[in-house]
Phi, psi and omega in degrees: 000122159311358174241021185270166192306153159055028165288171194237126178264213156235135226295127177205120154262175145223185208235039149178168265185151325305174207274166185266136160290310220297313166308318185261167220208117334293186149284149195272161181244117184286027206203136180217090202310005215239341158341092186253136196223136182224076166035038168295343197254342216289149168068000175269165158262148195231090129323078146292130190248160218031042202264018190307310213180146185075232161317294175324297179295327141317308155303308163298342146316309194281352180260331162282346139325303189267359156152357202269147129269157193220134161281167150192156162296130158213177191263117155320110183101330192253307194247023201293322192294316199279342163292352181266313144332306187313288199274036154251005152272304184331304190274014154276322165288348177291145186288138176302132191111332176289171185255179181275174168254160181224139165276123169258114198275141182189169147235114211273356172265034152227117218316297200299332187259341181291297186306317176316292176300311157307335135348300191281327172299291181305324184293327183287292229235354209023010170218147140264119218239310195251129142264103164259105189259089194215018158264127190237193140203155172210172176223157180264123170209143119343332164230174163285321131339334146270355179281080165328168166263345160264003158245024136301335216273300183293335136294290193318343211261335166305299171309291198244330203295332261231308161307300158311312199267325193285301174306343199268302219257352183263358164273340168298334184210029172272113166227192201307134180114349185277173167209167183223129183243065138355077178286126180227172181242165175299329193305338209267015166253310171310285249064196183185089155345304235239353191215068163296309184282300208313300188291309166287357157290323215284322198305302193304336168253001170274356160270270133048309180281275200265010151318297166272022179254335165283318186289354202245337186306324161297359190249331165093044168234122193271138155264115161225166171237161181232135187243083171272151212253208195271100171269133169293101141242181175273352168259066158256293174283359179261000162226348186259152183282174157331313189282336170276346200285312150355308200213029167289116210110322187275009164237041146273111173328315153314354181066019189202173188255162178273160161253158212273022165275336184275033197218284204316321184311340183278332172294305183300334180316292171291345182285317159328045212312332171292314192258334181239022190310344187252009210249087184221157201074347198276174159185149205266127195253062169246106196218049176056031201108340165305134174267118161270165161206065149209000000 
């Protein structure tokens, strides 16, 4: 089982980002048959951004369970098969009444394109209730020096710039009772040797959060973030060598990586008006044991 102490994956890459789900061994797992969803979600819209496959598809399953229709983001060309899987669970799963879901081919770190997917969202569905700002990429490298200024560039406008520009045009049709969830990671409180740019993106969106959850607080809209410690996702082989694929997980006091169903709950959590109405600025740390303290 994948959630017993010190499992292992077996050593794999791939050779270029964003990552194939479709491709890896085993496969991860969204769906935690024991899961029970009682319409916490119902009648609301969901934005997701990366939502194709690992955490993203995760969430968005567990928010169409509990009643959302839901958009989401993928890269066009890269990710089509696991976007197809994606909106072929959805629209099996959706609750009566809800609308289908559609998938939007985008690169979310540029504004114009940011503005577009909101377009396309108000035009499908006319409201937008939920932002989940969770596509991300990262590379491994050891030194800082290896850190181009175009490629840092290209993380950061993925990571955060992407989050800002998502943010801009999906607040335009936001009212009291929306919310926005902001994936960020333990790295950006740990650190990580090997996820120099990455982790300062990640720094950049636990600030991010909570900034913008004071300024939005007179609009009766919660900002929150979720920090997950190490998830079986495709940007695991796709950006980590073989020998970390390995030993993903082992330096969390559980001894193991989460599957992105063990992830996804902290989103509905927040997503909720039932369950977090008292809850803005925060961020939900499940990450297998790890202590943070800021």
């Amino acid at each position: 089982m994948a959630t017993q102490s010190g499992f292992r994956f077996p050593p794999q890459t791939q050779d270029r980002q964003p990552g194939k789900e479709y491709l890896m061994h085993p496969l991860p797992e969204f769906l935690n048959p024991q899961y029970k969803p009682s319409n916490k979600l119902l009648g609301k819209v969901a934005l997701v951004t990366g939502g194709d496959s690992g955490i993203g598809r995760a969430v968005s399953y567990y928010f169409t369970l509990e009643g959302a229709t839901v958009a989401f983001t993928y890269v066009k060309g890269q990710e089509d098969m696991d976007t197809d899987h994606t909106l072929k669970i959805l629209s099996e799963s959706k609750a009566e009444g809800a609308k289908d879901p559609i998938a939007i081919p985008t690169d979310v770190g540029f504004e114009e394109n940011c503005r577009s997917v909101v377009d396309q969202v108000m035009a499908e569905y006319g409201h937008i209730d939920i932002l989940v700002n969770n596509a991300a990429e990262q590379y491994y490298s050891t030194t800082i020096e290896d850190i181009t200024e175009t490629r840092l560039e290209r993380v950061f406008r993925t990571n955060i710039f992407g989050q800002f520009f998502m943010t801009r045009y999906a607040l335009q049709h936001m009212k009291q009772g929306s919310c926005i969830i902001n994936t960020t990671s333990v790295v950006a409180y740990a650190g990580y040797s090997g996820l120099l740019d990455y982790s300062s993106t990640k720094g950049a969106i636990v600030a991010f959060t909570r900034s913008l959850s004071l300024q939005l607080i007179d609009k009766g809209i919660r900002v929150n973030a979720v920090a997950p410690g190490p998830v079986w996702t495709p940007l695991q082989p796709a950006s980590l060598p073989a020998e970390k694929i390995a030993a993903l997980g082992s330096e969390v006091p559980m001894d193991r990586a989460a599957q992105p169903y063990e992830i996804a709950p902290s989103y509905v959590f927040l997503a909720s008006n039932e369950c977090s109405s008292y809850i803005t600025g925060q961020v939900l740390h499940p990450n297998g044991g790890y202590i943070v303290n800021a």
